[in-house]
N, CA and C atoms as a LAMMPS dump frame, in Angstrom:
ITEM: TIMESTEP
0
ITEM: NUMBER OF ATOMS
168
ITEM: BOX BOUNDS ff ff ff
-5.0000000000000000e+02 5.0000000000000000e+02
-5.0000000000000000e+02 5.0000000000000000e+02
-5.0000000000000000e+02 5.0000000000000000e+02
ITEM: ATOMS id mol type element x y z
1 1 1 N -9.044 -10.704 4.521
2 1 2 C -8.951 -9.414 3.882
3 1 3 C -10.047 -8.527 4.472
4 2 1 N -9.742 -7.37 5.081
5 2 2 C -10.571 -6.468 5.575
6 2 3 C -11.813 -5.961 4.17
7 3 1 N -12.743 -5.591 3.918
8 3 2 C -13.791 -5.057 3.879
9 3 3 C -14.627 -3.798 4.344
10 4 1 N -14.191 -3.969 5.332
11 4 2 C -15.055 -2.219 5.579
12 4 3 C -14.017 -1.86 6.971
13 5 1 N -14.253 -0.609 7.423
14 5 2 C -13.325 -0.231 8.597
15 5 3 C -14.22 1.026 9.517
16 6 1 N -13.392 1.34 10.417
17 6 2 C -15.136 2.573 10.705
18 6 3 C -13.022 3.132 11.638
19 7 1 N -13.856 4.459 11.968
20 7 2 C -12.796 5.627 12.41
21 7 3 C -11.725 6.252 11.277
22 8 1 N -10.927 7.159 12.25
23 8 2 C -9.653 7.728 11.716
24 8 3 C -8.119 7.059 11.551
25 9 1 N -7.815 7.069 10.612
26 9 2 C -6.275 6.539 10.282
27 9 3 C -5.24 7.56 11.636
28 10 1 N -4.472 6.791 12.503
29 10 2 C -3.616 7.853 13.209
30 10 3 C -2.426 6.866 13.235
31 11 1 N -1.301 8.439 12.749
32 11 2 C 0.398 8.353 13.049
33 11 3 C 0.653 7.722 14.182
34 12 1 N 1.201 6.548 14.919
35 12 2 C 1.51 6.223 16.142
36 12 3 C 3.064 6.028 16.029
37 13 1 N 3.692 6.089 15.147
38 13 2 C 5.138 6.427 14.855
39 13 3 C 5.787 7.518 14.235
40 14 1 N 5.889 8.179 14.948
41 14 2 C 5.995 9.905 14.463
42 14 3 C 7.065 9.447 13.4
43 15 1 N 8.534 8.928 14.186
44 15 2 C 9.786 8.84 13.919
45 15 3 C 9.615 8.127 12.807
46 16 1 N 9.271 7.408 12.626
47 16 2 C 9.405 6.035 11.211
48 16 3 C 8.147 6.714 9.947
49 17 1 N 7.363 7.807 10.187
50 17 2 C 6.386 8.127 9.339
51 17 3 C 7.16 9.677 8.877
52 18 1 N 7.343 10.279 7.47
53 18 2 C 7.328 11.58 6.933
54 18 3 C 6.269 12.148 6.849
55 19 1 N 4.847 11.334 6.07
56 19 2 C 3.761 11.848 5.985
57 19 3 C 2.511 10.694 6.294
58 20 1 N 1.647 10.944 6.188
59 20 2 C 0.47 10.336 6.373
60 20 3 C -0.615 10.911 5.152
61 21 1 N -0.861 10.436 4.129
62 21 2 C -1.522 11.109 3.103
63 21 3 C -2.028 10.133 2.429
64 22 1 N -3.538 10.284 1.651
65 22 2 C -4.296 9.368 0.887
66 22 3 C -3.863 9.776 -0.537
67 23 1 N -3.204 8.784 -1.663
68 23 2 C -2.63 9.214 -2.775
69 23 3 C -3.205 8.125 -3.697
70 24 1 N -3.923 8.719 -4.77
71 24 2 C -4.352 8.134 -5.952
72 24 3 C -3.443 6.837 -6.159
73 25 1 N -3.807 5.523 -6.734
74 25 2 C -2.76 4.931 -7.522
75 25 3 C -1.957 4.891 -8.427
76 26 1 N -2.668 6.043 -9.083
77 26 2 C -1.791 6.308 -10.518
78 26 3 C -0.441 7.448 -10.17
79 27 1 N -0.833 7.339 -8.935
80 27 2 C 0.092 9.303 -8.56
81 27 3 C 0.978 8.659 -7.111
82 28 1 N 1.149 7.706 -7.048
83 28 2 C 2.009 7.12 -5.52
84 28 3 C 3.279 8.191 -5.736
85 29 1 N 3.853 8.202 -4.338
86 29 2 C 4.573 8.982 -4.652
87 29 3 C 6.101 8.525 -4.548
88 30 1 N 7.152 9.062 -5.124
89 30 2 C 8.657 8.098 -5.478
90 30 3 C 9.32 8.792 -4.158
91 31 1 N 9.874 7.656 -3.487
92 31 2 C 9.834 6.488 -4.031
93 31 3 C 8.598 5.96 -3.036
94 32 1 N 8.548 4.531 -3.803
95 32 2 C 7.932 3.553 -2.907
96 32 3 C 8.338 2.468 -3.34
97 33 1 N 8.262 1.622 -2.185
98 33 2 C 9.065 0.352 -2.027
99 33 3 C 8.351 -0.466 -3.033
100 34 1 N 9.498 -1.15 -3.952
101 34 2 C 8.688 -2.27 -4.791
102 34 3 C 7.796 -3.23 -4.558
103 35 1 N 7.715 -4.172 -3.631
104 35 2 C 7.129 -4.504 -2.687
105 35 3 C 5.476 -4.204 -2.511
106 36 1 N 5.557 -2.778 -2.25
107 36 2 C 4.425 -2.302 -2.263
108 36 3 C 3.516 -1.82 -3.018
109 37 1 N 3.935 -1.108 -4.32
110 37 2 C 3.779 -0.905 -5.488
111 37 3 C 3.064 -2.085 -5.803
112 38 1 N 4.402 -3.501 -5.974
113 38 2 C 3.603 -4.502 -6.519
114 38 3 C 1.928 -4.707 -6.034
115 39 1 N 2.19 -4.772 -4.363
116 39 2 C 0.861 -5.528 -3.614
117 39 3 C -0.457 -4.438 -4.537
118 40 1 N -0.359 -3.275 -4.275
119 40 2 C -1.373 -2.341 -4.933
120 40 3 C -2.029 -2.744 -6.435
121 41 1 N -0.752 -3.257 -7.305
122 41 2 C -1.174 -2.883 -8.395
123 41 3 C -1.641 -4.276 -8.613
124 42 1 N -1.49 -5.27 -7.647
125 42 2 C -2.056 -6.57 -8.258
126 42 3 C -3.328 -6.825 -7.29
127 43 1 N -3.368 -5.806 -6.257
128 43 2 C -5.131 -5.563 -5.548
129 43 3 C -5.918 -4.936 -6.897
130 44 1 N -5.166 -3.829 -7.698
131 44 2 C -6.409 -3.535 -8.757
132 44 3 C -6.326 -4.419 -9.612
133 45 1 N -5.775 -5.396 -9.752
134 45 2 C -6.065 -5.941 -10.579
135 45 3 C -7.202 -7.333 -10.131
136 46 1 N -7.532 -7.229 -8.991
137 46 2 C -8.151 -8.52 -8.356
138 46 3 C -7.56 -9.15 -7.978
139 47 1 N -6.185 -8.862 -7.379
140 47 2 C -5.407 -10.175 -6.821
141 47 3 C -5.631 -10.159 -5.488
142 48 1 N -5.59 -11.306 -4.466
143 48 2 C -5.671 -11.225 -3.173
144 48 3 C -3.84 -11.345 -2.66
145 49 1 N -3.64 -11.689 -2.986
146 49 2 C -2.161 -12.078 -3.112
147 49 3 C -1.121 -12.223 -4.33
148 50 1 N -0.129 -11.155 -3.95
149 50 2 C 1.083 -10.816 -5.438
150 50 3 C 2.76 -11.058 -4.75
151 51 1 N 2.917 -12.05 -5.859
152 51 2 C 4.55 -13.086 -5.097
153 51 3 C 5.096 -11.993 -6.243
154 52 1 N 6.56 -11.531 -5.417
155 52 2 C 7.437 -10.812 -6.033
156 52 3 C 8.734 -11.347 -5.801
157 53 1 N 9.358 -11.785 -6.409
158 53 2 C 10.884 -11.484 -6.463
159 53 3 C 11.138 -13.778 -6.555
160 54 1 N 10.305 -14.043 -6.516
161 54 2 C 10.085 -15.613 -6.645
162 54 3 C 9.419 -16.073 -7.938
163 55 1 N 10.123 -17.261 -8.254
164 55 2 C 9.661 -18.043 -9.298
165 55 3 C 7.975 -18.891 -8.74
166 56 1 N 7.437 -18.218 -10.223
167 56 2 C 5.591 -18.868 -9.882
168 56 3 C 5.709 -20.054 -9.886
């Protein structure tokens, strides 16, 4: 798991990207893939890893 990072975030897929934007967690914007949603909301919660769509 990364920890720290140094530079700028850059678009290298124009075609496959709409935007490039830093968005609160509480404010993601719709849609977003469940998937991803999940991974986020189980990083705030302290998870290093969040199983979706599988029996625990």
């Amino acid at each position: 798991m990364a920890s720290s990072w140094a530079g700028e975030p850059q678009l290298l897929e124009p075609d496959l990207c709409t935007e490039w934007k830093w968005w609160p967690r509480h404010a993601l914007p719709h849609p977003t893939v469940s998937y991803t949603r999940a991974a986020i909301d189980g990083i705030a919660r302290g998870h290093a890893y969040t199983q979706l769509g599988w029996p625990s």
